[in-house]
Every structure is written in C-alpha cells, then in structure tokens.
ChimeraX commands (.cxc) that place a marker at each C-alpha (Angstrom):
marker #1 position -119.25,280.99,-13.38 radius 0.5
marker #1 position -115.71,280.97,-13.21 radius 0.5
marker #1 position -113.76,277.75,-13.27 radius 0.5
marker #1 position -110.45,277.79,-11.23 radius 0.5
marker #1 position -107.68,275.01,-11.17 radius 0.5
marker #1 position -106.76,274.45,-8.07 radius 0.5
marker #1 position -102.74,274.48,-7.21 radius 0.5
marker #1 position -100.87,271.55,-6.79 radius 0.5
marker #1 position -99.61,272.32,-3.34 radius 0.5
marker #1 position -101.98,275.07,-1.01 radius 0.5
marker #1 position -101.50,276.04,2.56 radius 0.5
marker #1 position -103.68,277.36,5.08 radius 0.5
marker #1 position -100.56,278.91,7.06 radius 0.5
marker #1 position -99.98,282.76,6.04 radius 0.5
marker #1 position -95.83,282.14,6.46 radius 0.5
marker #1 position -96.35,279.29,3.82 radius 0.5
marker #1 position -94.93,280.70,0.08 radius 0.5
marker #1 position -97.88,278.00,-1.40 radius 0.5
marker #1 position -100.70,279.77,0.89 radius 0.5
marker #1 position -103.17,281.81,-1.27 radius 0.5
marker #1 position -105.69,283.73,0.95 radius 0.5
marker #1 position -107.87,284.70,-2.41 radius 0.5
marker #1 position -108.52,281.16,-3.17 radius 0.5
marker #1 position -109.20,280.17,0.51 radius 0.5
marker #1 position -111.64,282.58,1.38 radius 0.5
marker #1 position -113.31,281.02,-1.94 radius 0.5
marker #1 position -113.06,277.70,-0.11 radius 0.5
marker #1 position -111.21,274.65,-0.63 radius 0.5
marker #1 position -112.45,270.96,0.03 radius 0.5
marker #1 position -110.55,268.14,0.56 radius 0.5
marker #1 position -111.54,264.23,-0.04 radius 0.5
marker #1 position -108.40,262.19,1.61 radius 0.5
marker #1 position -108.40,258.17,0.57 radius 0.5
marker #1 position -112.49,258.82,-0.21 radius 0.5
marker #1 position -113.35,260.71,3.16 radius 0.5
marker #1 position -114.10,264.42,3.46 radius 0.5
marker #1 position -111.28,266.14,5.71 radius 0.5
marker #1 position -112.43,269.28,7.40 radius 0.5
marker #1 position -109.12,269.63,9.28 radius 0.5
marker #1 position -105.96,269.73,6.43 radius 0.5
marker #1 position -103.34,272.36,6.95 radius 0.5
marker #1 position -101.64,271.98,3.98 radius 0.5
marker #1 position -101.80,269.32,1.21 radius 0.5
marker #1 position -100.03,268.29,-2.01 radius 0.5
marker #1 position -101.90,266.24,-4.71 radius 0.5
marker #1 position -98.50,265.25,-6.85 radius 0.5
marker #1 position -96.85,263.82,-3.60 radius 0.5
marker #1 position -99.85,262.35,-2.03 radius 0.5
marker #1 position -100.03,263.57,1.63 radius 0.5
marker #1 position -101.82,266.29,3.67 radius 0.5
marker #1 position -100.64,267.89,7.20 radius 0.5
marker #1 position -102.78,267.69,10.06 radius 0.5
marker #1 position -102.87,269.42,13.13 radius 0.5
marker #1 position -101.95,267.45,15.92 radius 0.5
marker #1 position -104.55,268.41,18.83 radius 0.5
marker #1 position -103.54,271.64,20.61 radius 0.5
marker #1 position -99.87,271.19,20.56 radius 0.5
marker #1 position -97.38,273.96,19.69 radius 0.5
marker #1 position -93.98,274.08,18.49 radius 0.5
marker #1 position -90.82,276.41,20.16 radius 0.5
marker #1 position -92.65,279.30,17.33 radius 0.5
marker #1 position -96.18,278.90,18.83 radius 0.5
marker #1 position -97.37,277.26,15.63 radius 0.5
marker #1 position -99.39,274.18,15.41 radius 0.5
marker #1 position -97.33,270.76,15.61 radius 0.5
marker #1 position -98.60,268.78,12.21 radius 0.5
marker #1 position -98.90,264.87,11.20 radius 0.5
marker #1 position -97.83,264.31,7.53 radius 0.5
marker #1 position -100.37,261.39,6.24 radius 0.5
marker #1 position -99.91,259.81,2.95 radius 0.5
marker #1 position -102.46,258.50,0.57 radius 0.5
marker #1 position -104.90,259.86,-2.20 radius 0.5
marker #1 position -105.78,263.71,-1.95 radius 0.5
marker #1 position -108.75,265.09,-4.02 radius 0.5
marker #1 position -109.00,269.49,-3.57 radius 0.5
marker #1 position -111.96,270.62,-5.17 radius 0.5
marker #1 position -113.99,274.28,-4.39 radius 0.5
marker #1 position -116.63,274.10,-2.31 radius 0.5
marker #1 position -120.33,274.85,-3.73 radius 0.5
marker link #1:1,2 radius 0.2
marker link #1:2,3 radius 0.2
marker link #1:3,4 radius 0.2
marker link #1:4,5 radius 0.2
marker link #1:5,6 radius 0.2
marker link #1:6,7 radius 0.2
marker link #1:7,8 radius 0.2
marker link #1:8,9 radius 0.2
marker link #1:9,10 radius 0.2
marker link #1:10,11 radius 0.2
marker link #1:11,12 radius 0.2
marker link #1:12,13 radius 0.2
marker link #1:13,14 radius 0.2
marker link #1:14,15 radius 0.2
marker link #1:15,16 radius 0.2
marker link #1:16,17 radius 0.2
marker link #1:17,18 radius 0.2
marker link #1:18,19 radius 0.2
marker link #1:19,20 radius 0.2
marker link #1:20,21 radius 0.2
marker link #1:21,22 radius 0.2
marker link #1:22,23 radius 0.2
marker link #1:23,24 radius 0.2
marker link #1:24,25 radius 0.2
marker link #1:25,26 radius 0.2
marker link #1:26,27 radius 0.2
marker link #1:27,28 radius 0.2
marker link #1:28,29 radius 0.2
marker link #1:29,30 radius 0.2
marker link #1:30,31 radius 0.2
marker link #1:31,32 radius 0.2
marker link #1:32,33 radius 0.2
marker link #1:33,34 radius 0.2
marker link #1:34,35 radius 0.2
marker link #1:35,36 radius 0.2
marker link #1:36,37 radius 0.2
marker link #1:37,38 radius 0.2
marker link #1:38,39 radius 0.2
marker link #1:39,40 radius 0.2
marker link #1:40,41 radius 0.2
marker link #1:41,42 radius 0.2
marker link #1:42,43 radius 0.2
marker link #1:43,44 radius 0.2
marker link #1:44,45 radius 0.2
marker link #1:45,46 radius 0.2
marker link #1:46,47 radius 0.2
marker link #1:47,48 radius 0.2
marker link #1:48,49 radius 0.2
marker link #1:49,50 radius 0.2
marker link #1:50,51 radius 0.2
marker link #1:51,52 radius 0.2
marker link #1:52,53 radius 0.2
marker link #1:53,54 radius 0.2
marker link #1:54,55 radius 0.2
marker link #1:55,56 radius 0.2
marker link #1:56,57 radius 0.2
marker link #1:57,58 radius 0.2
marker link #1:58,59 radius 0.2
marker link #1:59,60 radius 0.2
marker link #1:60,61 radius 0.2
marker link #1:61,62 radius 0.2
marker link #1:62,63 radius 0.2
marker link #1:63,64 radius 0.2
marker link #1:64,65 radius 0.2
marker link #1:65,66 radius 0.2
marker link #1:66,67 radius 0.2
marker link #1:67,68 radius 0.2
marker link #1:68,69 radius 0.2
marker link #1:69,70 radius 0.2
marker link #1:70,71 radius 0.2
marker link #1:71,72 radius 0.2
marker link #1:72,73 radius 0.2
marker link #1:73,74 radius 0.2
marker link #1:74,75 radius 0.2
marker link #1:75,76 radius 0.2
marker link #1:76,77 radius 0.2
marker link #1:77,78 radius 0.2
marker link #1:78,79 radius 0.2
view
C-alpha cells in the first residue's frame, strides 16, 4: 500500500498550476468544518477555505463562477 501526502493546496481545474490529475483520478475526499463535501473545486488546508461552485453560473471564460468558504478543511484519499 502506498501512503501519499496529500498537497497543501489541490485543484480540480486543469488551468490551475496546483491541479494534479494523477492524484485525482486516485481520489481525494474532503471533510469541511466536520461534514463530507462532495462538491470542492479547489481547497487549501494552511489558509482554511475551499471554492465551491456556485450553481450553473459561468464567468466571461465559460468557467464555473466559485464561492470561497472559510473554516476547517480535512483532504484525505478515498478508500
């Protein structure tokens, strides 16, 4: 079994320099203030916040429009 610390900072967006496709297809889990999130774009344990996508909404680029939250982020693989 391999044991794999996960990054600091990941994103789910290809254009993102902290997105890492290898580790994603793995597949990432996130707990956010004690709840499991099934919807996090991007998140950043040292900071304390994930983005969300913001229903279907789409920016000028046609990418996703994103909430920042802040609180307590736990990434862990999933089984």
């Amino acid at each position: 079994m391999v044991t794999t610390t996960l990054p600091d900072r990941l994103s789910t967006n290809p254009r993102s320099p902290h997105h890492d496709a290898e580790l994603l297809e793995r597949g990432v889990g996130i707990r956010f203030n004690g709840k499991e999130r099934h919807d996090v774009e991007e998140y950043c344990v040292s900071e304390g916040w994930i983005r969300v996508a913001m229903g279907k909404a789409l920016d000028r680029r046609g990418q996703p429009l994103t909430m920042k939250l802040n609180g307590t982020v736990e990434p862990y693989i999933l089984p």
